[in-house]
Steps between C-alpha positions, in 0.01 A plus 500: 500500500665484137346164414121702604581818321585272222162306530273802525656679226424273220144544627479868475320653421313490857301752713683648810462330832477816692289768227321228222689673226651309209878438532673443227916405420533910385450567894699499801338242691578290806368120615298583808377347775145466563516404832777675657774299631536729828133353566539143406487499105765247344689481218310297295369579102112468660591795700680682265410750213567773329507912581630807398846615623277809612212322670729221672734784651172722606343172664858428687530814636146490675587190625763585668357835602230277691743283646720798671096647618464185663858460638444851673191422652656217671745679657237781633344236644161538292291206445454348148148566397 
């Protein structure tokens, strides 16, 4: 992901993938997916952009927070709705 962070951050300033807010080079900021690649997003720049180290971390840690949810309700047997 060098070559990407590269690419995106001669374009900054951008807004935030996950919260609309400008990023800009002053910030801590990470390339984010905006299709996830646990669900099928790829790699690629059209599904790539930019996010806040804060807003990327938040959005990662619901993700997975929904993924062990659904993981438990599989093994108590309960029915996806």
């Amino acid at each position: 992901m060098t070559r990407e962070r590269a690419y995106f951050a001669a374009l900054l300033p951008l807004p935030c993938s996950r919260c609309g807010r400008t990023v800009t080079s002053e910030m801590v900021w990470h390339v984010d997916h905006l299709v996830e690649r646990v669900v099928g997003g790829g790699n690629g720049r059209s599904n790539l952009g930019v996010a806040h180290a804060r807003c990327n971390m938040s959005a990662g840690q619901a993700l997975g927070q929904r993924r062990r949810q659904a993981r438990a309700r599989v093994v108590a047997g309960i029915k996806p709705w």
